[in-house]
C-alpha positions in Angstrom: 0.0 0.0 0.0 1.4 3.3 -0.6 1.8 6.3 1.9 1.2 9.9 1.6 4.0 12.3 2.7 3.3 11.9 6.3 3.5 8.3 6.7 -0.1 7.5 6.3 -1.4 4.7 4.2 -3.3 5.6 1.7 -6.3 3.6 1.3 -7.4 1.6 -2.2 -4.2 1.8 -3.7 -1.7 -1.1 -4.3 1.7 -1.2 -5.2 2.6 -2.1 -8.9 4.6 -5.2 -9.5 7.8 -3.9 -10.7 9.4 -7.8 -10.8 7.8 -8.4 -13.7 8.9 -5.8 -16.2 10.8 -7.2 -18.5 12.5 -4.4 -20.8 12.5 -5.3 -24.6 10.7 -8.1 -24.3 8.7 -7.4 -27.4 9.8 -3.8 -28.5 13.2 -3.4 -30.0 15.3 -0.8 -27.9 16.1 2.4 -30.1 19.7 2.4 -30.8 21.5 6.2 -31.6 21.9 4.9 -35.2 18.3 3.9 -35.5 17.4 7.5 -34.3 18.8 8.6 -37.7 16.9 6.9 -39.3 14.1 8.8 -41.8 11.0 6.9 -40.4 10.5 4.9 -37.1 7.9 5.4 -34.0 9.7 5.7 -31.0 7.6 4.4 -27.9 9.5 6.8 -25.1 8.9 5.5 -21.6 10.0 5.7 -17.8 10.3 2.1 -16.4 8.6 3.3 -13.6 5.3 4.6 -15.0 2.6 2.8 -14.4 0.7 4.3 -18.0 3.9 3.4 -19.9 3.5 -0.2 -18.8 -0.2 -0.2 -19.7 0.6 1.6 -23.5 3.7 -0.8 -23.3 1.0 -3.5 -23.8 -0.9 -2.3 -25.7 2.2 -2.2 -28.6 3.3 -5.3 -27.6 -0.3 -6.7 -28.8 -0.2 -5.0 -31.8 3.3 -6.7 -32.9 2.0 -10.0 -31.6 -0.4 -9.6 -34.1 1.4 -8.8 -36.7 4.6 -11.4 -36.1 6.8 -8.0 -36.5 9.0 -5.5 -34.9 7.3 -2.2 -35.3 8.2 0.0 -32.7 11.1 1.1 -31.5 11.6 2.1 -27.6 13.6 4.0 -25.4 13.9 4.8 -21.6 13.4 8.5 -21.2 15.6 8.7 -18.0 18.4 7.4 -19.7 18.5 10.2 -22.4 17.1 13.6 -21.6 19.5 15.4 -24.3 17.2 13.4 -26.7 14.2 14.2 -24.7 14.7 18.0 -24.5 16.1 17.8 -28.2 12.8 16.8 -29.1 10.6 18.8 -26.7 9.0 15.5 -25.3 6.4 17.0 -23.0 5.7 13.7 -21.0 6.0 9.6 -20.8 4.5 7.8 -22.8 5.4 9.2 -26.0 4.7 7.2 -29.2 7.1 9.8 -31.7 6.5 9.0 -35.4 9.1 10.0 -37.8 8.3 9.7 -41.0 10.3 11.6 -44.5 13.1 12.8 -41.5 10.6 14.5 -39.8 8.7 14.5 -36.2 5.1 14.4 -37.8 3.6 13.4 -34.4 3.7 12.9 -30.8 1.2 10.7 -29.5 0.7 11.2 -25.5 -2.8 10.0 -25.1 -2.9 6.3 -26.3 -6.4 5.7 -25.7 -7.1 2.1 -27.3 -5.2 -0.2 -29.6 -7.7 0.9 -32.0 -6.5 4.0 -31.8 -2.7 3.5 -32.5 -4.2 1.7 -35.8 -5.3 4.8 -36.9 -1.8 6.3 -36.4 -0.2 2.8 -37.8 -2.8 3.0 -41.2 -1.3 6.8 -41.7 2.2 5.9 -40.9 3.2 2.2 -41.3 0.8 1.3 -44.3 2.9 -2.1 -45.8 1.3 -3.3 -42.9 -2.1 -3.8 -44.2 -0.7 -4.2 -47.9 -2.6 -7.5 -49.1 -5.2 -7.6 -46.3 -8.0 -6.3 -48.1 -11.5 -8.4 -47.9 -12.4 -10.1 -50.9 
């Protein structure tokens, strides 16, 4: 349970599993050569974010699906040149690079519906053949 300043517990709240994070398990971690790269979505998180786990899945479902890397990550504590650089206002951050330039940063995830909507305008080979007959 976790406490307020004073030492109180605070009531309703539990304490997230942290064992069970596994880093990169799905998502490929952004190396500074990808990051040169003219088109990639960058999922930025803090390892200790509760939200960024939640959006974490929600990307990892979407590659499941598709039996492909798609998304590239990074740990925002460990790079905050790259994070002021870039004017990343807060974790998560899905950045899309697409033609060598920022064309979105996606804070709010929502659903995995939709980051589809941001994968049809961005990462169409994707759906390439999947048209109903």
């Amino acid at each position: 349970m976790y406490s307020n300043f004073a030492g109180s517990p605070i009531i309703g709240c539990k304490r997230p599993d942290f064992s069970t994070i596994n880093e990169g398990d799905i998502l490929i971690k952004a190396t500074e050569e990808m990051l040169y790269n003219e088109h990639y979505m960058l999922f930025i998180y803090s390892p200790f974010c509760g939200t960024c786990q939640l959006a974490r899945t929600m990307l990892d479902k979407i590659e499941s699906v598709h039996h492909r890397d798609i998304f590239l990550e990074m740990n925002a504590s460990l790079h905050p040149d790259f994070m002021q650089d870039h004017k990343i206002e807060s974790v998560p951050c899905l950045l899309v690079k697409d033609e060598g330039q920022v064309k979105e940063k996606i804070y709010v995830f929502h659903s995995i519906a939709n980051i589809y909507h941001f994968l049809l305008q961005y990462e169409r080979e994707l759906f390439a053949g999947s048209h109903a007959k």
